[in-house]
ZATORRO-369485 format. One record per residue: x, y, z of N, C-alpha, C in turn. Coordinates in steps of 0.001 Angstrom, whole numbers, plus 500000, padded with zeros to 6 digits. Example, Ala and Ser with C-alpha at 12.3 -4.5 7.8 and 13.67 -1.06 7.14 Angstrom:
REM residues 2
[atom [513190,494310,507800],[512300,495500,507800],[513200,496700,507800]]
[atom [512850,497750,507080],[513670,498940,507140],[512900,500030,507870]]
***
This chain:
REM residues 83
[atom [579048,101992,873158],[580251,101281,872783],[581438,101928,873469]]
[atom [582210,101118,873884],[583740,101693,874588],[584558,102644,873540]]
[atom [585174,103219,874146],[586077,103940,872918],[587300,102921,872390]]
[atom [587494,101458,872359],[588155,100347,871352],[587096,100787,869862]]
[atom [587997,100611,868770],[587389,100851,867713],[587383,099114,867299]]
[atom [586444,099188,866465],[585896,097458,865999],[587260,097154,865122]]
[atom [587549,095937,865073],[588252,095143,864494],[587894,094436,863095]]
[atom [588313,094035,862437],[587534,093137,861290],[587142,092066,862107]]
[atom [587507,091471,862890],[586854,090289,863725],[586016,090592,864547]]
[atom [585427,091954,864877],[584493,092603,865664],[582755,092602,864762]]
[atom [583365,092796,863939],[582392,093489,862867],[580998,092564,862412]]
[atom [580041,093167,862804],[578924,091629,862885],[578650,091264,861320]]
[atom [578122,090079,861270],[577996,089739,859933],[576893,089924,858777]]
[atom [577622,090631,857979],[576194,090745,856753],[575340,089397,856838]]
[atom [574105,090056,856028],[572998,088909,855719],[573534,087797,855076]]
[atom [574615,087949,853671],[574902,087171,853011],[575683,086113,853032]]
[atom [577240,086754,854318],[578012,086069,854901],[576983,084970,855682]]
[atom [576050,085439,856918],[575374,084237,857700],[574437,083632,856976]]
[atom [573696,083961,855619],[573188,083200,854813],[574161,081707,854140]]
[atom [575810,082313,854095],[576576,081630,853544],[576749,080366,854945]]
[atom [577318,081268,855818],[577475,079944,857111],[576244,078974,857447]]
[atom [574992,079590,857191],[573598,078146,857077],[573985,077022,856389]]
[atom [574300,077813,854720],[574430,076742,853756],[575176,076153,854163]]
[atom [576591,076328,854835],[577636,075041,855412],[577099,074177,856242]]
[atom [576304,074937,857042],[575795,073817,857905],[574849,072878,857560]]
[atom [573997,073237,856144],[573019,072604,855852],[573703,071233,855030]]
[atom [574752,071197,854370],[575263,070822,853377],[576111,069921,854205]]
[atom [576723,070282,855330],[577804,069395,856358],[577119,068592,857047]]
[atom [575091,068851,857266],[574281,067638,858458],[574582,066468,857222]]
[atom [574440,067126,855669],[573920,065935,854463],[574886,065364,854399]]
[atom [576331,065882,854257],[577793,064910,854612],[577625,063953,855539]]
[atom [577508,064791,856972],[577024,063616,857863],[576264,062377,858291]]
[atom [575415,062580,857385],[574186,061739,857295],[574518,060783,858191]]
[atom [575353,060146,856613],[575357,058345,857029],[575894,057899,858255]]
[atom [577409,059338,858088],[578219,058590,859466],[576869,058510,860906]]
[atom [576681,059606,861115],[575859,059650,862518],[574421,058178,862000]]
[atom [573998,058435,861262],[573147,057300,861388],[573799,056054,861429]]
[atom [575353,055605,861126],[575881,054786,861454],[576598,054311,862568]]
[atom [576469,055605,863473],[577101,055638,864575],[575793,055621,865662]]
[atom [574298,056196,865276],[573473,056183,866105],[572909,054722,865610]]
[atom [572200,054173,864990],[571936,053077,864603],[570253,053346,863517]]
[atom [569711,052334,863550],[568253,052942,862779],[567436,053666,864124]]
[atom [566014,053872,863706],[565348,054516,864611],[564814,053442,865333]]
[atom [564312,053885,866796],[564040,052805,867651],[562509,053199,867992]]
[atom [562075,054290,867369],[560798,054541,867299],[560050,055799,866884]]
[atom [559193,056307,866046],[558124,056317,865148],[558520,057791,865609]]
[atom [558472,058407,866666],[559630,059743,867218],[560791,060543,866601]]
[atom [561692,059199,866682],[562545,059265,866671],[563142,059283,865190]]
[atom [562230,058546,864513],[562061,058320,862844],[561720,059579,862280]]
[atom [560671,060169,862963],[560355,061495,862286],[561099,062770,862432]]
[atom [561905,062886,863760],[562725,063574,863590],[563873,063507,862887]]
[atom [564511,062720,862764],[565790,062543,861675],[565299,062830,860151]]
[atom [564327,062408,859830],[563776,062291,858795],[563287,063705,858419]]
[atom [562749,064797,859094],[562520,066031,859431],[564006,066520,859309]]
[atom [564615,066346,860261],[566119,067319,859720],[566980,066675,858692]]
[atom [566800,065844,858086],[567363,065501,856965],[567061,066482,855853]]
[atom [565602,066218,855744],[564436,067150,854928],[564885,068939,855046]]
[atom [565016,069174,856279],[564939,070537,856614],[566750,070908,855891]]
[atom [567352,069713,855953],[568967,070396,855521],[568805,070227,854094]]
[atom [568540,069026,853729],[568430,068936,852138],[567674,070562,851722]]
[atom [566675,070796,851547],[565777,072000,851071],[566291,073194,851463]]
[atom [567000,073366,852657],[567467,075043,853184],[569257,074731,852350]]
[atom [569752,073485,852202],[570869,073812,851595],[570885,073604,850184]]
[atom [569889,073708,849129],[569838,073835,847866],[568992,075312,847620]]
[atom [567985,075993,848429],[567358,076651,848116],[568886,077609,848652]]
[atom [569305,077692,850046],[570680,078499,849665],[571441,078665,848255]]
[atom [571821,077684,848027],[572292,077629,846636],[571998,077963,845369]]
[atom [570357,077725,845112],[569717,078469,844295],[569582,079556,844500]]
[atom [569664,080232,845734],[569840,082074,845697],[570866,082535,845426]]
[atom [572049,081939,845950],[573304,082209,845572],[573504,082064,843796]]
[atom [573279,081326,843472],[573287,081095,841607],[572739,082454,841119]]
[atom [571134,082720,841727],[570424,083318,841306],[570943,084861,841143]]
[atom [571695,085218,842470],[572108,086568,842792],[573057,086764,842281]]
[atom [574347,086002,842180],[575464,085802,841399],[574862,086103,839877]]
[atom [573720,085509,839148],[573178,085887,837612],[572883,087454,837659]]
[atom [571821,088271,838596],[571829,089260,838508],[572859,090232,838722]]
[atom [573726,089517,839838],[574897,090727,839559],[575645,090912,838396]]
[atom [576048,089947,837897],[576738,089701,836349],[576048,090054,835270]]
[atom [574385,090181,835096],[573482,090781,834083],[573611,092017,834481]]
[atom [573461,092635,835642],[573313,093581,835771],[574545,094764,835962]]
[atom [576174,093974,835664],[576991,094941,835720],[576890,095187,834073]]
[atom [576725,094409,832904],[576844,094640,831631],[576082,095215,830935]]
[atom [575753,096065,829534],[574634,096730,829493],[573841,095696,828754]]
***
């Protein structure tokens, strides 16, 4: 490393922070949905069906199971600061 000392904007990101930036993204394809499928149109073939349908799937499940860890970890920290 150079002798510049890191910045707060240098500083790479905990697990929890880039766990947090997934969930946005997982949660912002499901916002998107409709528009882009309204802007791409239906599927034009059996391909093309399964992939949308696949990352729909893949955002729905990675952005609730985010969420359920987050709930989850948020409970243990709060059980576990009290006696």
């Amino acid at each position: 490393m150079n002798d510049r000392e890191l910045s707060s904007s240098d500083a790479p990101l905990s697990n929890d922070e880039l766990l947090g930036w997934i969930e946005l993204a997982c949660w912002t394809m499901l916002v998107l949905w409709p528009l882009l499928y309204w802007a791409n149109g239906p599927a034009v073939s059996t391909d093309q069906l399964v992939m949308r349908t696949a990352l729909l799937c893949v955002s729905a499940l990675g952005a609730l199971a985010l969420r359920i860890r987050c709930w989850c970890r948020r409970g243990e920290r709060q059980h576990g600061d009290s006696p």
